[in-house]
C-alpha positions as CSV (number, residue, x, y, z in Angstrom):
1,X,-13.3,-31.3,-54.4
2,X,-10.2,-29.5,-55.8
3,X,-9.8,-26.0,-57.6
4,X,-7.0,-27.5,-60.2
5,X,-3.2,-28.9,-60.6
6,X,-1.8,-26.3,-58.6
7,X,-3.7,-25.4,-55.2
8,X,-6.1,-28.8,-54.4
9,X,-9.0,-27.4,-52.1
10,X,-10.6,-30.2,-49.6
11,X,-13.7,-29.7,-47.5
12,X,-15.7,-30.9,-45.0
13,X,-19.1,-29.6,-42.9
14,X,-18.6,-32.7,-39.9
15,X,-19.1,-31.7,-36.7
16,X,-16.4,-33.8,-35.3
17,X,-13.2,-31.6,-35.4
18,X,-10.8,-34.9,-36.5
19,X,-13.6,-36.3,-38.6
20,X,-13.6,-33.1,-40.2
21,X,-9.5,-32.5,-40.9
22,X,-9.4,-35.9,-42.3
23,X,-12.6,-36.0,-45.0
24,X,-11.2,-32.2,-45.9
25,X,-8.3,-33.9,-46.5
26,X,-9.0,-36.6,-48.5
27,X,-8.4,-34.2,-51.5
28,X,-5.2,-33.4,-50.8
29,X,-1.6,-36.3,-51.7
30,X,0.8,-35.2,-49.3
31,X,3.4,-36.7,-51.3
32,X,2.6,-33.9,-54.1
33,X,1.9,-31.0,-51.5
34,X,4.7,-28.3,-51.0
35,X,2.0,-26.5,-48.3
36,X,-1.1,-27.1,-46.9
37,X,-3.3,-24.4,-45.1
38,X,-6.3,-25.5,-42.9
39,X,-9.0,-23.0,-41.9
40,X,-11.1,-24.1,-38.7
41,X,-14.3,-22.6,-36.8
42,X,-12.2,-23.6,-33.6
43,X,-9.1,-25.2,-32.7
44,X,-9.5,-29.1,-33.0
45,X,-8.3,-31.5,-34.9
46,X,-4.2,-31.3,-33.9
47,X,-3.7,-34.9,-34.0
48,X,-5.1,-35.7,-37.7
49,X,-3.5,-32.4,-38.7
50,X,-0.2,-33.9,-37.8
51,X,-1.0,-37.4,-39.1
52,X,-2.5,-36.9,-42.4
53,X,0.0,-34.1,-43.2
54,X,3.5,-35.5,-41.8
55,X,6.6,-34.1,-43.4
56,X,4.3,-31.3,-45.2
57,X,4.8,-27.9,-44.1
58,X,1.2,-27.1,-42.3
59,X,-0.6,-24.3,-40.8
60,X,-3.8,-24.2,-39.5
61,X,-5.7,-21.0,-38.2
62,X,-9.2,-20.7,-36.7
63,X,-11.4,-17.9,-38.2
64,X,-14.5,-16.2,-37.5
65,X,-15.8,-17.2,-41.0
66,X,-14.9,-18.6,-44.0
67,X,-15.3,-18.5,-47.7
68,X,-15.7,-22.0,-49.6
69,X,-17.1,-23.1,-52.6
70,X,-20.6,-21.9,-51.2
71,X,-19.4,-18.7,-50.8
72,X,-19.9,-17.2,-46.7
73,X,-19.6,-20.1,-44.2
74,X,-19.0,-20.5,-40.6
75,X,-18.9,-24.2,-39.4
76,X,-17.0,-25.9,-42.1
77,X,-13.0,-27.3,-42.2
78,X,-11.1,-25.9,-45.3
79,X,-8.0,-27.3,-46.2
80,X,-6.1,-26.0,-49.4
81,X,-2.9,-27.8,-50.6
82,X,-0.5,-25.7,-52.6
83,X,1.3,-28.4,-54.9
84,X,5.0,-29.1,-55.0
85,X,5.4,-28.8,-58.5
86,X,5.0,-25.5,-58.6
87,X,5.1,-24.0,-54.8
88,X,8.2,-24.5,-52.3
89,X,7.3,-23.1,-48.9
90,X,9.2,-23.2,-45.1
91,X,7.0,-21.3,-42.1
92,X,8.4,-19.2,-39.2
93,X,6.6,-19.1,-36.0
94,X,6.8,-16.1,-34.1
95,X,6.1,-16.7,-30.2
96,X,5.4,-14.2,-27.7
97,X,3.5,-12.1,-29.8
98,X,1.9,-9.8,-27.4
99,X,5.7,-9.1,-26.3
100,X,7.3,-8.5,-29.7
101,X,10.9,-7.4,-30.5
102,X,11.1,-6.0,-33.5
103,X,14.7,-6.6,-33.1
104,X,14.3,-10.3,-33.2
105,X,11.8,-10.8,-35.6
106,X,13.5,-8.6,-38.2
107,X,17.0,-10.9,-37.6
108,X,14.7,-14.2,-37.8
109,X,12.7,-13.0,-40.5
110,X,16.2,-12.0,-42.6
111,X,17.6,-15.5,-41.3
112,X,14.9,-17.6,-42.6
113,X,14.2,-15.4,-46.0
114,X,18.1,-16.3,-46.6
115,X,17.7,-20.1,-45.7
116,X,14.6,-20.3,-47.8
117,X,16.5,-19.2,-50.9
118,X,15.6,-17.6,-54.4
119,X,15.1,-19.6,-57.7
120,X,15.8,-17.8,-60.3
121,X,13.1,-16.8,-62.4
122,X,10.7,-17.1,-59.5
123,X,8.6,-15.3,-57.8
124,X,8.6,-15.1,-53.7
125,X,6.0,-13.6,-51.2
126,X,4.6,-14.0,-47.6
127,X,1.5,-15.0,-45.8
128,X,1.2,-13.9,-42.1
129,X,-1.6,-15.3,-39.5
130,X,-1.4,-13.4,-36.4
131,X,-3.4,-14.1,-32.8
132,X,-5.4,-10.7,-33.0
133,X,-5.6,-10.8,-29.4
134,X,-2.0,-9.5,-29.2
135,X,-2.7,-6.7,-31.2
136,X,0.6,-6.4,-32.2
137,X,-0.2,-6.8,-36.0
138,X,0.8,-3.0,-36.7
139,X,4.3,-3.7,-35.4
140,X,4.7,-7.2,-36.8
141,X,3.6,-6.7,-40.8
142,X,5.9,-3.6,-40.5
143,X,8.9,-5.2,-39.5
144,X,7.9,-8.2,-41.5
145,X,8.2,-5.6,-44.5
146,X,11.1,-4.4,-44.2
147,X,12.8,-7.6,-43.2
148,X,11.7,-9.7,-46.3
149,X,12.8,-6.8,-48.3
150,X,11.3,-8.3,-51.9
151,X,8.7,-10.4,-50.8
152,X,5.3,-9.2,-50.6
153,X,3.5,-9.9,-47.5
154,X,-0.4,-10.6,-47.3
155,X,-2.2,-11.5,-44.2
156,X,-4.8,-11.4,-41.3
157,X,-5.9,-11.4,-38.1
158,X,-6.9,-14.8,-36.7
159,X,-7.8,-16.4,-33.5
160,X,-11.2,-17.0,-31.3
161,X,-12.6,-14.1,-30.0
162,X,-11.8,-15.5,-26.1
163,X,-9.6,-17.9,-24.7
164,X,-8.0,-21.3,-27.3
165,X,-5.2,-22.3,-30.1
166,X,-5.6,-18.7,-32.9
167,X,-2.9,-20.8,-34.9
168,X,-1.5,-25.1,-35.6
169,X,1.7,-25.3,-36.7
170,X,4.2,-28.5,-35.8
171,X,1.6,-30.9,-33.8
172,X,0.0,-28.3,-31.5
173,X,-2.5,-25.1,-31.6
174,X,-0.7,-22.4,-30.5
175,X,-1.6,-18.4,-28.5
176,X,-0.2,-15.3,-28.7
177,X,1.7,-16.3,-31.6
178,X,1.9,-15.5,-35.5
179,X,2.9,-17.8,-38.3
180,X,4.6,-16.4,-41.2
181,X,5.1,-18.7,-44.4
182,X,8.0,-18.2,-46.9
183,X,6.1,-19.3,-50.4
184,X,8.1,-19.2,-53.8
185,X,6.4,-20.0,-56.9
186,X,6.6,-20.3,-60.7
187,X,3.1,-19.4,-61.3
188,X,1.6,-15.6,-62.2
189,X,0.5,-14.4,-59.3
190,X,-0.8,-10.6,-58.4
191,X,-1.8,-9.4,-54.8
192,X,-4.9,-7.0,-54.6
193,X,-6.8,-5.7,-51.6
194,X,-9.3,-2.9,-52.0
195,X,-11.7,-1.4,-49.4
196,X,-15.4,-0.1,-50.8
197,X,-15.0,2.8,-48.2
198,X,-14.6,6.3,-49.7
199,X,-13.2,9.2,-47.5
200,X,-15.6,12.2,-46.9
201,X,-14.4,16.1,-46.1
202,X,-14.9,15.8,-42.7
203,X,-12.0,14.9,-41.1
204,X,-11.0,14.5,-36.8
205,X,-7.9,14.9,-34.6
206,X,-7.0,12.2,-32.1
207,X,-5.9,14.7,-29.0
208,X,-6.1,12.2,-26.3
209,X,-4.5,8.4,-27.2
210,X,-3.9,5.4,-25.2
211,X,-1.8,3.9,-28.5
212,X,-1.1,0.8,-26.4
213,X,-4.4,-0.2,-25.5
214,X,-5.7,1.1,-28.7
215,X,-8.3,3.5,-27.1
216,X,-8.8,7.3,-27.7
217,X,-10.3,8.6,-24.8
218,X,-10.7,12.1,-26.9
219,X,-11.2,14.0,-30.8
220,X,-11.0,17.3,-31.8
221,X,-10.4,17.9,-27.9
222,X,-14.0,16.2,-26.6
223,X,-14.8,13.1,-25.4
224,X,-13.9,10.7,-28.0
225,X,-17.6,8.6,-28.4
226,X,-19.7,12.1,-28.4
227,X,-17.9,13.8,-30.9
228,X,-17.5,10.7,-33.6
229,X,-21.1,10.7,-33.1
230,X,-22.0,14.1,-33.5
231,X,-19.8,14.1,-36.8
232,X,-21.3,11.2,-37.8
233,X,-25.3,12.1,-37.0
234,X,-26.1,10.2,-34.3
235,X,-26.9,10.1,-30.7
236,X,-24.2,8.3,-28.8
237,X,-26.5,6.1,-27.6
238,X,-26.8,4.8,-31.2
239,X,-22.6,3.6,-31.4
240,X,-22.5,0.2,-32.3
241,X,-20.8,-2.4,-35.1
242,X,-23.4,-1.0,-37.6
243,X,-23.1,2.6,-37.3
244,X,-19.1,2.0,-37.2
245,X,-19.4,-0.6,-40.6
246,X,-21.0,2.3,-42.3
247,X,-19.0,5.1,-41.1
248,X,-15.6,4.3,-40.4
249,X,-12.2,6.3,-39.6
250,X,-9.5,6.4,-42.7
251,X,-6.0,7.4,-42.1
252,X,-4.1,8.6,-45.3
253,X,-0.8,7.3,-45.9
254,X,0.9,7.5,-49.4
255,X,-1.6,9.2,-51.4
256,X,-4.2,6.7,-50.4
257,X,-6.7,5.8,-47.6
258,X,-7.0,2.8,-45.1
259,X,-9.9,1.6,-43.2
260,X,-9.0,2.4,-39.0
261,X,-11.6,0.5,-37.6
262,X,-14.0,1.4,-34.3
263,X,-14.6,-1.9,-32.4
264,X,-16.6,-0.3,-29.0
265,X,-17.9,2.2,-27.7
266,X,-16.8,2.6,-23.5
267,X,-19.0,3.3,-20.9
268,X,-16.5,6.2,-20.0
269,X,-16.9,8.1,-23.7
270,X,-13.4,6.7,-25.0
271,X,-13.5,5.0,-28.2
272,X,-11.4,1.6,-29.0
273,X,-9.9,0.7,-32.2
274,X,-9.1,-2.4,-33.9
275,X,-5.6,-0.9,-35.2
276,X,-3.0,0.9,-34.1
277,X,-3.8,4.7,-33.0
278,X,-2.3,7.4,-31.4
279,X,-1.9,10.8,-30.5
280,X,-2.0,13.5,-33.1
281,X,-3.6,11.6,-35.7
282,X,-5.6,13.0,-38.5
283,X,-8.7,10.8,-39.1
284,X,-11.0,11.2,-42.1
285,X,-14.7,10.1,-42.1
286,X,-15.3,7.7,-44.2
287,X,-18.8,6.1,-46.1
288,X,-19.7,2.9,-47.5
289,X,-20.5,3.0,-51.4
290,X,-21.9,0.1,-52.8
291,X,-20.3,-3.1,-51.5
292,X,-21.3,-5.6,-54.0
293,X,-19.7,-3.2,-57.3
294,X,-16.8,-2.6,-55.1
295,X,-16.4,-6.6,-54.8
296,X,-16.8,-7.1,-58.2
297,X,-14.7,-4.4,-59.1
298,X,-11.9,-5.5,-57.4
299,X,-12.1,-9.2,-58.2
300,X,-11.9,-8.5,-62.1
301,X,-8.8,-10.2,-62.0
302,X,-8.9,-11.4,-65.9
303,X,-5.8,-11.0,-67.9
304,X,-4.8,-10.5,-71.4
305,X,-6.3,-13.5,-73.8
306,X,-8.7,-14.5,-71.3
307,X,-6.9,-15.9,-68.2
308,X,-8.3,-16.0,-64.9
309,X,-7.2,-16.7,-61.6
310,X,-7.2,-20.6,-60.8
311,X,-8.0,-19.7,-57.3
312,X,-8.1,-16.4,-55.3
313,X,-6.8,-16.7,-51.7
314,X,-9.0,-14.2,-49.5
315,X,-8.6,-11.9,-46.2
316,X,-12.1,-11.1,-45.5
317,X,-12.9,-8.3,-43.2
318,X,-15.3,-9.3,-40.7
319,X,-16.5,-6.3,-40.3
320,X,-17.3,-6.8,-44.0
321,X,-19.2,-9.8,-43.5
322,X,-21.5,-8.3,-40.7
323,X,-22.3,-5.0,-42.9
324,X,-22.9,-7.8,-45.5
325,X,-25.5,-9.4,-43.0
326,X,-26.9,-6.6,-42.3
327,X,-28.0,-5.5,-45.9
328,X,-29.3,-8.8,-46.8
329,X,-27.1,-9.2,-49.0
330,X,-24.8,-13.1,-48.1
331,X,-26.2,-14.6,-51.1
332,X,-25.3,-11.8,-53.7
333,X,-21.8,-11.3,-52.3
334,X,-21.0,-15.4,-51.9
335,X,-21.9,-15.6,-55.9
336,X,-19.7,-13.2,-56.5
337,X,-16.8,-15.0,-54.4
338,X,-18.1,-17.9,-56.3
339,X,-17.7,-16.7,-59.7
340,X,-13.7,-15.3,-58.8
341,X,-12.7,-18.2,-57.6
342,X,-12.6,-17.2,-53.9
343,X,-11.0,-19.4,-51.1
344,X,-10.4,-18.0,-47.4
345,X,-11.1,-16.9,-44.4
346,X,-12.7,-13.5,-42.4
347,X,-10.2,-12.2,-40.4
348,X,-10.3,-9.5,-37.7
349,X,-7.8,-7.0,-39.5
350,X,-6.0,-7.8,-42.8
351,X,-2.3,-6.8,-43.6
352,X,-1.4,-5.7,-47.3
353,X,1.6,-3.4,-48.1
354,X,3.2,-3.1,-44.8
355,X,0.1,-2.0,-42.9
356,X,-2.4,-3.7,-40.9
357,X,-6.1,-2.7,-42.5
358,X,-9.6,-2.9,-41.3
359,X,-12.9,-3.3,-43.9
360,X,-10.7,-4.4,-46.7
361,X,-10.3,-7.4,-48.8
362,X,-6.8,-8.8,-49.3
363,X,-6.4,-11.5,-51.9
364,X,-3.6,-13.1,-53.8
365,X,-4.7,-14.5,-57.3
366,X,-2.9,-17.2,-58.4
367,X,-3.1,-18.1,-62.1
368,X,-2.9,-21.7,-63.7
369,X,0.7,-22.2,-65.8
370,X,0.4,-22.9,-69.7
371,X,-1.8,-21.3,-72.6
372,X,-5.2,-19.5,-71.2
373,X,-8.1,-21.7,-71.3
């Protein structure tokens, strides 16, 4: 199966993790590839990874979900194969993850943006997959930022939810590590990401923070679970993934809001988040409007004369997908993802101008060269 000249997309629903990597593959010429990216259900696969893609820069990540040509899928290998024509691409590991030095990785990440080079005339950006069990992605797209200086960098969160490989890169699955890959193109190409979360008047302190575990133990001065839930309506007995889908926390930051998700409830009345937090921060409550408008809202990515986006890479919020669920609503959402010219993965927090997200989509559009069709 392929989405055009310029990104090639392969896919395959066998069970077998090799089997898999290889029919995916089959879409794909190496010889014509500048950089492939596979998206797995689970690490597997390493050895056909490194054989069918020798010589090609390759990353692989394992997500909680993926979007394909069907839209919302969970079991299936995705491989996507950016062509050489018009891509030219080098990736960056960064180890140790859970131990960053923003020191280091701004020095690599200046080193290996000056090897990597500028055409003139073209246009350079970033993609970062992080293990999200570091939860160091605050720190990382950050530095990442304001190392790369013009590049834009769009990313997420990757990695099984327990033990395993979160990302493949040079023969072998690899924790607590992120990949960062160095992309320079000729093509149009525009980076969106949107959230269908509005912010409310009712707004909360953070009083009592443990920022490095990413728990606030208390708002406004109360135990942390009690009081979201008494702002939000609910008996705290109630706190769960659907009550926090519908009402998340937004922090403000340059005239605009961003999703700070809750991902438990404690048995002690602390709450923990999926992004950074920490003391003195002002949180805003937020509701969900209608998710399906917002989508196609934000995927109305048609320029002048009629041109649309060969191919949409996507950063899917997982907590997203489960408020999707929830509402019945899988089938509406993957034809929308359909119709835009969606390929991707969910992600467990997405990264989009210099700050790691929650409940947002991040995508990067990329648009065929030549005369619209």
């Amino acid at each position: 199966m392929s989405g055009g000249a310029t990104v090639v997309r392969g896919l395959s629903r066998a069970p077998d993790p090799a089997r898999a990597v290889a029919e995916a593959a089959r879409a794909i010429d190496p010889a014509a590839t500048a950089f492939a990216l596979a998206i797995l259900p689970r690490a597997g696969g390493a050895e056909a990874l490194s054989r069918v893609f020798r010589g090609v820069p390759t990353v692989a990540v394992v997500a909680p979900g993926q979007i394909t040509d069907r839209g919302y899928e969970g079991e299936a290998v995705q491989v996507l194969g950016f062509s050489a024509r018009h891509f030219r691409a080098a990736v960056l590991r960064v180890p140790d993850l859970s131990r960053l030095s923003i020191d280091r990785l701004a020095r690599q990440a200046r080193e290996a943006a000056e090897a990597f080079g500028h055409t003139p005339g073209r246009v350079r950006f970033a993609l970062s997959f992080a293990d999200g069990r570091a939860e160091q992605e605050d720190l990382l797209i950050s530095t990442l930022a304001g190392a790369l200086d013009d590049m834009e960098v769009y990313g997420g969160s990757v990695g099984p939810e327990t033990v395993g490989g979160a990302v493949f890169h040079e023969d072998r699955f690899h924790e607590d590590a992120a990949l960062v890959v160095l992309l320079e193109t000729d093509l149009d190409v525009a980076g969106i990401g949107f959230t269908h979360v509005l912010p409310t008047d009712i707004r909360m302190v953070v009083t009592d923070a443990d920022a490095r575990a990413r728990r606030v133990d208390t708002l406004n001065g109360a135990p942390a679970a009690a009081e979201y839930a008494r702002l939000v309506g609910c008996a705290e007995t109630e706190l769960g993934p659907g009550i926090f889908a519908e009402n998340p926390t937004l922090i403000r930051q340059n005239r605009s809001h961003y999703v700070r998700a809750i991902r438990a409830a404690n048995p002690d009345g602390s709450l923990s988040f999926l992004s950074q937090i920490d003391d003195g921060l002002i949180l805003t409550l937020g509701r969900g409007r209608g998710i399906e408008g917002a989508l196609e809202a934000g995927l109305d990515l048609v320029r002048d004369g009629g041109r649309r986006p060969e191919i949409v890479l996507g950063f899917d919020c997982i907590l997203r997908r489960l408020e999707i669920a929830e509402k019945g609503l899988d089938a509406s959402v993957s034809r929308i993802f359909r119709a835009a010219r969606v390929a991707g993965l969910n992600t467990w927090g997405e990264q989009y101008c210099g700050l790691h997200l929650n409940q947002t989509f991040v995508g990067l559009a990329v648009y065929p060269p030549g005369a619209p069709p």
